[in-house]
N, C-alpha and C positions, 0 to 999 in steps of 0.2 A: 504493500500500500504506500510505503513511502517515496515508491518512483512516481507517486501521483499527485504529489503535492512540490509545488515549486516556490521556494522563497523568494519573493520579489525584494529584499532587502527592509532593513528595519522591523516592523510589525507587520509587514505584508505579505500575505499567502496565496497562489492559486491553488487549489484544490480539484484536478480531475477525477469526475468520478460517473452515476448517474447523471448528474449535472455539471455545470461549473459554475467554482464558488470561490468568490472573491473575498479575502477578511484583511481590512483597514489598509488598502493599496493607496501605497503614499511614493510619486515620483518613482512608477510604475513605467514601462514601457509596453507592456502588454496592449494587446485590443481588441484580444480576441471578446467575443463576446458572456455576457455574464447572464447565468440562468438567476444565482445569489450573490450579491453583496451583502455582506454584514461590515458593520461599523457597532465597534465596540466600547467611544466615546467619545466626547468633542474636541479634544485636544487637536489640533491642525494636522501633525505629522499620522492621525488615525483615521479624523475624519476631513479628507481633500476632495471637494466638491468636484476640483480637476481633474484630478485623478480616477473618480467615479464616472464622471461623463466619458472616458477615454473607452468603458467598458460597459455602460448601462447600457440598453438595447428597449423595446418594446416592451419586453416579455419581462425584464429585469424587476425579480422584486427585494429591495432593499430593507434588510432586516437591521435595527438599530433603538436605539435610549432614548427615552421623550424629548430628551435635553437636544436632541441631535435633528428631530423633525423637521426645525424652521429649515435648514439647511440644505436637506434634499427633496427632492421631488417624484415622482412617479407612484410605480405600483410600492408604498410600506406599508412596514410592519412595526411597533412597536414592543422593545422587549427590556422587561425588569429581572432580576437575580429571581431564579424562582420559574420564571417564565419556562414552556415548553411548546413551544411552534412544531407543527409540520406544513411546511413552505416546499410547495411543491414535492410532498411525495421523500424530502429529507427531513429527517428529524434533529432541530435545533434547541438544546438547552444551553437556557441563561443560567451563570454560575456570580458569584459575588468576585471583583476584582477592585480591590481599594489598598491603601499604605496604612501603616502600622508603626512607622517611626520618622512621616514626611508629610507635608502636607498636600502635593501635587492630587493627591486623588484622594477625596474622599472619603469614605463608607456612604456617608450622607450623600450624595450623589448619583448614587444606584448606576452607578456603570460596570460590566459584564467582562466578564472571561466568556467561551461558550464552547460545548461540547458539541461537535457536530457528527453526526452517524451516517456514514457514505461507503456505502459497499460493504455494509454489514462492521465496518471499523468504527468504533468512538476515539474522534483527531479533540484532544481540548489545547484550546488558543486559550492562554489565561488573559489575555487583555493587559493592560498596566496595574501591575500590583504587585505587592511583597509575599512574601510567605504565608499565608494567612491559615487560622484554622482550617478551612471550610476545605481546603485541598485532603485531608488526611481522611475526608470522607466521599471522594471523589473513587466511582467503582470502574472496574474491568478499561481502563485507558489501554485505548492501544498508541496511541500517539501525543507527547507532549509537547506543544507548544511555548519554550517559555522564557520569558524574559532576564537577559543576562547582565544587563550594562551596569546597575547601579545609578545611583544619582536620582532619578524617579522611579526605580522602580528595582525588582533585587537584586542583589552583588550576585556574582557566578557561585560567592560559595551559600549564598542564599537558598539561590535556585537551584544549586545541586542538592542543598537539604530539603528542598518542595522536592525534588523528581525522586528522592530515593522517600516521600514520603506516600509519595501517588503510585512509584514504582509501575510505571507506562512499560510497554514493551520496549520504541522506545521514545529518547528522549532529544527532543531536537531545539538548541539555544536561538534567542531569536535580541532581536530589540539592540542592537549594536552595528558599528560602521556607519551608521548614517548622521545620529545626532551627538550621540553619545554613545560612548565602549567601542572596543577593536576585536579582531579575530582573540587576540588574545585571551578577551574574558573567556567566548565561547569553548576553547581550549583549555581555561582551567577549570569551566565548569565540565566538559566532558572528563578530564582529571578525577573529578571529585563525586560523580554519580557511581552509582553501583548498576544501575541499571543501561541498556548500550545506547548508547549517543550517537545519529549523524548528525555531521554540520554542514550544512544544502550552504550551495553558493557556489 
């Protein structure tokens, strides 16, 4: 399953599967077209208005945070932590994605991680966020998504302690090179998981 997921850099993922599924394409080159967009919060580098145009299409229905509505346009959806969409035939759950020692996200804001089930796999994209309880009850991951850089969101040895807590088949680093973090982190977080690690790119 992991030849079917492409990292467009930073928090950005294509997803081939059933469908195709776009999550927070930020300075994307892609264009191919988009069956899902999910947007995971208003931050600029997750949710790019531009960058969604590059791939939205007719049929495109955009999965996203109330906070995120004014922004986009066409066929949505809106989704809170908790939430469970079937959008087109895929099944998306909203998961809790907030900081725990920063103030850049919230809790109070109700912005998402989200598990997505595509060809019978659960991929979770934790969205921006640190370590949080709510991961230790996260079941059957076959793929992790998760954020390495630090600064707004966890250090590699953060996030190697989330993936050896979710223990995903496996674990793939993401949220670096673009704004903040280097190959590096991604490097010491595969270092530091117990569970096996690709780094796409």
């Amino acid at each position: 399953m992991i030849e079917n997921i492409k990292w467009l850099g930073h928090a950005g993922f294509k997803i081939k599967g059933e469908k195709t599924i776009y999550i927070d394409p930020f300075k994307i080159k892609e264009t191919e077209p988009a069956d899902i967009i999910i947007i995971t919060h208003e931050h600029f580098d997750h949710l790019s208005p531009e960058d969604i145009n590059k791939v939205q299409a007719g049929k495109t229905i955009v999965v996203t945070t109330p906070d995120c509505l004014i922004k986009v346009s066409g066929n949505i959806k809106a989704i809170n932590p908790g939430t469970v969409l079937n959008v087109d035939g895929i099944q998306i759950e909203a998961v809790p994605a907030y900081n725990t020692n920063k103030q850049f996200h919230p809790r109070a804001n109700g912005w998402v991680g989200v598990i997505v089930t595509v060809n019978g796999k659960r991929i979770y994209h934790a969205g921006d966020t640190d370590n949080i309880p709510e991961m230790a009850y996260l079941k059957n991951i076959d793929i992790a998504l998760l954020p390495v850089s630090g600064t707004y969101v966890m250090t590699a040895e953060e996030a190697a302690d989330a993936a050896n807590k979710i223990m995903p088949k496996v674990a793939v680093p993401m949220h670096y090179g673009s704004i903040v973090g280097t190959k590096a982190d991604a490097e010491k977080f595969k270092k530091l998981c117990k569970c096996k690690v690709e780094i796409l790119g």
